[in-house]
DRENDOLO-89658 format. One record per residue (C-alpha): x, y, z. Coordinates in steps of 0.25 Angstrom, whole numbers, plus 2048, in hexadecimal, padded with zeros to 3 digits. Layout:
BEGIN
XYZ/...
END
This chain:
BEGIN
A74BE927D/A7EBF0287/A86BEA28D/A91BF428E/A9BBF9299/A8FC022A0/A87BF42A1/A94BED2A5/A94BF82B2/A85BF52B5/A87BE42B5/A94BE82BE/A8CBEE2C9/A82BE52C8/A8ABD82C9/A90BDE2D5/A85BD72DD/A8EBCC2DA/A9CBD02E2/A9DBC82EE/A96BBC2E7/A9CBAF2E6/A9CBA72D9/A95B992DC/A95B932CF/A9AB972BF/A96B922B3/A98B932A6/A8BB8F29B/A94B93290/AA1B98287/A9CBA628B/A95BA6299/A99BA42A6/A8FBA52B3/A92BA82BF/A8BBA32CD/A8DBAE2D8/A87BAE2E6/A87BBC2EB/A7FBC42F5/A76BB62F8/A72BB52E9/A77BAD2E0/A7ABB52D2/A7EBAE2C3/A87BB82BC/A87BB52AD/A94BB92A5/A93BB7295/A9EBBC28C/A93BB7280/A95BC2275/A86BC8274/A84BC4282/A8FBC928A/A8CBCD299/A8EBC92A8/A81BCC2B2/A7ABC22BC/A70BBA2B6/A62BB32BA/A64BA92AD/A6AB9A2AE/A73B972A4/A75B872A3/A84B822A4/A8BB7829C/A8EB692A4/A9FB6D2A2/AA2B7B2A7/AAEB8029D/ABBB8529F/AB8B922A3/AAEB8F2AD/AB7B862B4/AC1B922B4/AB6B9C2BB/AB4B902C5/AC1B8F2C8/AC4B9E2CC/AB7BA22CE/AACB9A2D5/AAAB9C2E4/AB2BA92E2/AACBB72E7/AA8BC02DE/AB2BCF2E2/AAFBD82D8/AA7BDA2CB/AAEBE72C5/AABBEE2B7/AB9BF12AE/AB6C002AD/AA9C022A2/AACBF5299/AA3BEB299/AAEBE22A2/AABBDB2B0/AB5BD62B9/AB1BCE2C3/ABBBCB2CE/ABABBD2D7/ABFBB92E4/AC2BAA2E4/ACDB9F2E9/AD5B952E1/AD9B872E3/ADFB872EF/AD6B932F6/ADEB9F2F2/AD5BAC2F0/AD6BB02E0/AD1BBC2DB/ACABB92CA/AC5BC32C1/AB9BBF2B8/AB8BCA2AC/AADBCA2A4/AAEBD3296/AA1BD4290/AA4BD9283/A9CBD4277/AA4BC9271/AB0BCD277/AABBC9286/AB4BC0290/AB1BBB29D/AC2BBA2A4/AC6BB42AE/AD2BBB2B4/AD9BBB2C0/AD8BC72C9/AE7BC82CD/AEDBC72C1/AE3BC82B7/AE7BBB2AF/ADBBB62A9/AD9BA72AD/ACFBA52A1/AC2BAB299/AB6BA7292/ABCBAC284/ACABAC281/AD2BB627A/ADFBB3275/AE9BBD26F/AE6BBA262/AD9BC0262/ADBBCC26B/AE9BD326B/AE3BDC277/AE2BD2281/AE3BC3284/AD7BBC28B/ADEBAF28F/AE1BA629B/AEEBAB2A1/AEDBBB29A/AEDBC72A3/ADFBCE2A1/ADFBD829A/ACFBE1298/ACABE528A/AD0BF2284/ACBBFE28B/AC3C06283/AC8C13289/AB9C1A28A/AB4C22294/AADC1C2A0/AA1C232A2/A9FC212B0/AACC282B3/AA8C342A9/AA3C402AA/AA3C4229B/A94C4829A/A9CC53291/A9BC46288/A8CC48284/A8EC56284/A8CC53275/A82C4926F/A89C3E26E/A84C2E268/A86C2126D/A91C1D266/A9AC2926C/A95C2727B/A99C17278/AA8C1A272/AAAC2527F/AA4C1F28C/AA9C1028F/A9CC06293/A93C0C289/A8CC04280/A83C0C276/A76C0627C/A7AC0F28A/A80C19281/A72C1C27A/A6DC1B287/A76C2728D/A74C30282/A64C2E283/A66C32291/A70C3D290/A66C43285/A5AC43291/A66C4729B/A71C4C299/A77C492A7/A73C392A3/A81C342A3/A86C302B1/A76C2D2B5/A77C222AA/A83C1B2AC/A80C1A2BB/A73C162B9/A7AC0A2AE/A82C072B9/A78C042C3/A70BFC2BA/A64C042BD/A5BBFE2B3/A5FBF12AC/A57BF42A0/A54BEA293/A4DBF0287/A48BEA27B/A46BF626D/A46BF1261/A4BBE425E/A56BE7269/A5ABE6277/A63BEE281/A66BEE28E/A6BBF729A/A6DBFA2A8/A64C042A7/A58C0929E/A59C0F292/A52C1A28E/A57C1B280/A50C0F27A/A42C0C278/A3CBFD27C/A38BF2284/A3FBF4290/A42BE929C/A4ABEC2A8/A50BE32B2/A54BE42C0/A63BE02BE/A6EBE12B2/A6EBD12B2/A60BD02B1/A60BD92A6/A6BBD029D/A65BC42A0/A58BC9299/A61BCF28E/A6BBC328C/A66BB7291/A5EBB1286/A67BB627B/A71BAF285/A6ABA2288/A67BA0277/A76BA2275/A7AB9627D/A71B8E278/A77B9226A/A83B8E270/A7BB7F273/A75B7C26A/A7BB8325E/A7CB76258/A6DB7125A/A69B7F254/A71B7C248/A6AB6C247/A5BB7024A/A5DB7B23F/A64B71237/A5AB65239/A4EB70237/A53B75228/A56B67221/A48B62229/A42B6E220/A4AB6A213/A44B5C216/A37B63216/A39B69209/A3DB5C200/A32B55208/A26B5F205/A2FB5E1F6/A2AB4F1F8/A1EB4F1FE/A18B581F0/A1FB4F1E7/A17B431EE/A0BB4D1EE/A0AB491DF/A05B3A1E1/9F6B3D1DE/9FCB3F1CE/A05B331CF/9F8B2B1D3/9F1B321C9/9FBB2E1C0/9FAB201C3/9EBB1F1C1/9EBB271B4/9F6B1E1AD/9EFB101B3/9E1B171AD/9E7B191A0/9F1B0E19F/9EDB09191/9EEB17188/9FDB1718B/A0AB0E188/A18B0B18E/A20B13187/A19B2018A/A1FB2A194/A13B30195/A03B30195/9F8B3B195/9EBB3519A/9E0B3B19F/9DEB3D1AF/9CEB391B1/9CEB411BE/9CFB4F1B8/9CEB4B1A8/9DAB531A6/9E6B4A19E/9F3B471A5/A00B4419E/A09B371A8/A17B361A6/A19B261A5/A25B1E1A5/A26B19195/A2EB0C199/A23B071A2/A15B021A1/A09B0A1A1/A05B031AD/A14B041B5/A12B111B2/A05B151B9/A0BB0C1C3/A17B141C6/A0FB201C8/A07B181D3/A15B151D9/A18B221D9/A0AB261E2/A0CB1B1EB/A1BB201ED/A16B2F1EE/A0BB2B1F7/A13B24201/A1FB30200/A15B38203/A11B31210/A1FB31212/A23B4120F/A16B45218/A1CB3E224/A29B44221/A26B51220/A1DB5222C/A29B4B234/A32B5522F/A2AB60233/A29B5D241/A37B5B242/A37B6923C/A2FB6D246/A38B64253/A45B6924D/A41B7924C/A3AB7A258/A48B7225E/A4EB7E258/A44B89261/A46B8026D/A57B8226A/A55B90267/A4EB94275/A57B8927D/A5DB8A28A/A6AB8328A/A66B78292/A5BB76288/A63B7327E/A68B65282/A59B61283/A57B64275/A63B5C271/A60B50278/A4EB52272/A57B52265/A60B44268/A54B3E26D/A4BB42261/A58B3B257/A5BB47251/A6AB4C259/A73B43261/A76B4826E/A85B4D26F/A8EB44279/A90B47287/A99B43291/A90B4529D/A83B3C29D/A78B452A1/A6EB402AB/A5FB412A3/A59B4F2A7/A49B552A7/A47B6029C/A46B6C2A4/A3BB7829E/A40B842A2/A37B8A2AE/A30B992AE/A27BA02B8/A1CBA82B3/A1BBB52BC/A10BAE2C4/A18BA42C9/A15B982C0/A1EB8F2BB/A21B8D2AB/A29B832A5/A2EB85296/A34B7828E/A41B7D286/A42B7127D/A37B6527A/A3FB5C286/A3AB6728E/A2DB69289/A29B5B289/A2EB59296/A27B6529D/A1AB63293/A1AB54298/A21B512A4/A22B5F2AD/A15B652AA/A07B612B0/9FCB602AA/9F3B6D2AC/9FFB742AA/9FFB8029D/A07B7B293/A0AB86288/A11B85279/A14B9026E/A07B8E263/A0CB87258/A1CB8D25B/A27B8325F/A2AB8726F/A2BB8127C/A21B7C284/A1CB83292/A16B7E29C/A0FB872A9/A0FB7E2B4/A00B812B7/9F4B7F2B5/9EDB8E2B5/9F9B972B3/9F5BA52B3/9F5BAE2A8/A02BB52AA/A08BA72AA/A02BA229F/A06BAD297/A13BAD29B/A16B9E298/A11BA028B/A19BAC288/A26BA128C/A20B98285/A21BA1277/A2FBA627B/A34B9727C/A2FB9526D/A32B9825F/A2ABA5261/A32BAB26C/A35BB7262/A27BB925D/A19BC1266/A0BBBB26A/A0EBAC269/A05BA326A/A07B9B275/9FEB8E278/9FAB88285/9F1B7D28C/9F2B73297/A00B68297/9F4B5E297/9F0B64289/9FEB61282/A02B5227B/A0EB4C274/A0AB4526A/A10B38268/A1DB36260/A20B46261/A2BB4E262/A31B5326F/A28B61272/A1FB5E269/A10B5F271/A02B6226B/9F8B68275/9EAB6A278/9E0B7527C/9E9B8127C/9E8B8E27C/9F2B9A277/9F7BA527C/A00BB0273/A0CBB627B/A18BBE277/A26BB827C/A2EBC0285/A3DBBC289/A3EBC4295/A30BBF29C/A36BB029A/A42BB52A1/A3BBBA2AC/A32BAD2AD/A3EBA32AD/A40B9D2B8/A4EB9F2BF/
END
């Protein structure tokens, strides 16, 4: 990954599409993310800022985040000072990787105000900070930093602002320091003397500077312009730049803008971490419920052995009533012959009863392993399927939107399993809604996320003649075509999403079956998304996250 203060430059530049704009809206989804709505040059733009500490970054995004029903504090703040204000400058502070981005707006009583929005992307060091632009107070930030943790500075409400230490390296764009590669040199030292440089563009200079020696300036201008936002894939890794780069070998994607480019890189890895942040706690009771439903399934198959046994209990029975005169109270045990196999048998008998309460018992006892037997079968196929209910619950968690979690929940309340958590707002009942795709001829796909989705579009949304699709024998979403001839391109790529919104998303040529909605039933007393299906055939696709991206529908 890289983004350093060279990428910083290149996001700068190309967020200046934005200067003039005026801020519509602003939300905040979470602790560590604000968007921004902005109308500028007639289009309307959604600037993401997160100070998340893998995920940090600020570019324009095409993605919809979902916002919590109570904006917090923060938010209000921004609102406050910032919306329906116009956008005066985005600057860069030198090569760090620290955005400034000044607003005009108006306060209470109409007065013009100049705000300051600074955005640090520094690992899990990074801040988002309001501050006044006359006197650089700040008026508040997304995380606070008193003087307790940092003796340096002070990142509170009422503080003067005061940037990161300096670094005190050389900016390469004011430098004509090619004497500097005059020797070979590595990474590391090209990282430790030029400011901005990460060791991903480092690497990249000296593979350029060893083909031309002239290569310095020609790169960093080429960074700066974001000539080539390239995303590459090699080995179990992934980078990103501005530009291409030569020095690694793999799959390589590239993009028309740096915002595009991000959204590829982050926003999955983005999305999965705010549902973390949603349902943390379900994650942690579906895992739960799924290991002691597994014990369960050990002391019952412990059971369901032991009750395999009655056939000797009977056995037992009918050998002692056969031979009831050759023994006598008092005996605790008798070796009789058994006249299916002519082989002798020693019983264990009770010496303080009758040789015939004996042979009773052990009839008591087949009876009583007969019927628990009955009993441990029903059990353990009832605790198998909720195996089955509560682990595929888990891969419907695990590849979630946010909005999808609550619909879970509520499956869950419905089901008896979880109580719903109080609200004081009653919310007005809503219709699942399956997340919508077009293939790239124009047809329209819909995917269930969760099994309210899936009955609703399987049952309700989806006709007849329409190709419904499912993951062979894998927990996963149902997909629906919404058509009855879809052409092969179409086909192909809904069962490609089909096997990226299932519990093989990681794995290659899945195998994907598909027939007619008129083909699939829900049998009587199952399960929410439980379906079985007729005259189906199968397709085997690989999943591929970036095709999904480009097929959802904005």
């Amino acid at each position: 990954m890289a983004f350093d203060g060279l990428f910083t430059r290149a996001m700068a530049l190309e967020l200046q599409q934005l200067v003039t704009g005026r801020i519509t809206k602003i939300h905040q989804p979470n602790a560590m993310e604000v968007m921004l709505h902005i109308r500028a040059n007639g289009a309307n733009h959604k600037l993401i800022i997160s100070i998340h500490p893998s995920y940090a970054r600020i570019h324009v995004t095409e993605q919809t985040i979902d916002n919590p029903a109570e904006p917090p504090m923060f938010c209000m703040l921004l609102r406050k000072h910032l919306e329906g204000g116009f956008i005066h400058s985005i600057t860069q502070d030198g090569t760090e990787r620290i955005l400034h981005i000044t607003v005009e707006s108006k306060n209470e009583i109409g007065d013009p105000i100049m705000r300051k929005l600074i955005i640090e992307i520094m690992g899990r060091h990074s801040n988002c900070i309001l501050v006044d632009a006359d006197n650089d107070k700040i008026l508040d930030s997304l995380k606070h930093l008193p003087p307790s943790l940092n003796s340096y500075r002070t990142v509170l409400p009422g503080q003067t602002y005061i940037a990161p230490p300096a670094q005190h390296k050389v900016n390469p764009y004011e430098s004509t320091e090619e004497h500097f590669f005059a020797e070979p040199k590595n990474a590391k030292e090209v990282v430790a003397h030029f400011a901005g440089f990460s060791p991903l563009h480092a690497e990249e200079l000296l593979a350029r500077l060893a083909q031309n020696s002239s290569a310095f300036q020609p790169f960093l201008q080429e960074l700066a312009r974001a000539a080539n936002p390239t995303y590459v894939e090699t080995g179990g890794k992934a980078a990103f730049s501005p530009t291409n780069l030569t020095h690694l070998q793999g799959h390589v994607t590239t993009y028309p803008t740096l915002g595009a480019l991000l959204d590829r890189v982050f926003f999955a890895r983005a999305e999965r971490d705010r549902v973390k942040q949603q349902a943390g706690d379900l994650e942690r009771w579906l895992s739960n419920e799924v290991d002691k439903l597994k014990l369960k399934t050990k002391k019952l198959e412990k059971d369901y052995e032991q009750a395999s046994k009655l056939d000797q209990l009977q056995l037992y029975g009918e050998l002692l009533m056969a031979n009831i005169y050759q023994f006598e109270k008092g005996q605790d045990s008798v070796t009789v012959e058994n006249y299916y196999n002519g082989e002798t048998v020693t019983i264990a008998i009770n010496p303080r009863k009758t040789p015939i309460d004996n042979a009773q018992h052990y009839f008591q006892r087949y009876n009583k392993a007969k019927n628990a037997l009955v009993m441990i079968e029903e059990q353990l196929a009832k605790t198998r399927t909720d195996i089955d209910y509560f682990e595929m619950l888990a891969q419907q968690v695990a590849q979630a939107a946010p909005s999808d979690i609550e619909e879970i929940r509520e499956e869950l309340a419905e089901q008896g399993f979880l109580r719903l958590r109080a609200s004081k707002k009653k919310k007005k009942p809503t219709k699942p809604m399956p997340e919508q795709f077009v293939s790239s001829t124009g047809m329209t796909i819909s995917v269930g996320k969760n099994n309210k989705q899936n009955d609703f579009l399987t049952f309700k949304l989806a006709k007849k003649n329409d190709i419904w699709l499912h993951t062979k024998d894998i927990p996963g979403s149902h997909v629906v075509i919404h058509n009855e001839s879809p052409d092969e391109t179409t086909l192909h790529e809904a069962a490609m999403l089909s096997a990226y919104f299932s519990k093989a998303r990681e794995s290659a040529s899945v195998p994907v079956d598909y027939t007619e909605i008129r083909q699939v039933k829900k049998p009587n007393g199952s399960k929410p998304g439980f379906v079985i299906y007729f005259e189906q055939k199968t397709l085997y696709v690989t999943p591929d996250e970036e095709l999904v991206l480009k097929l959802k529908k904005k």
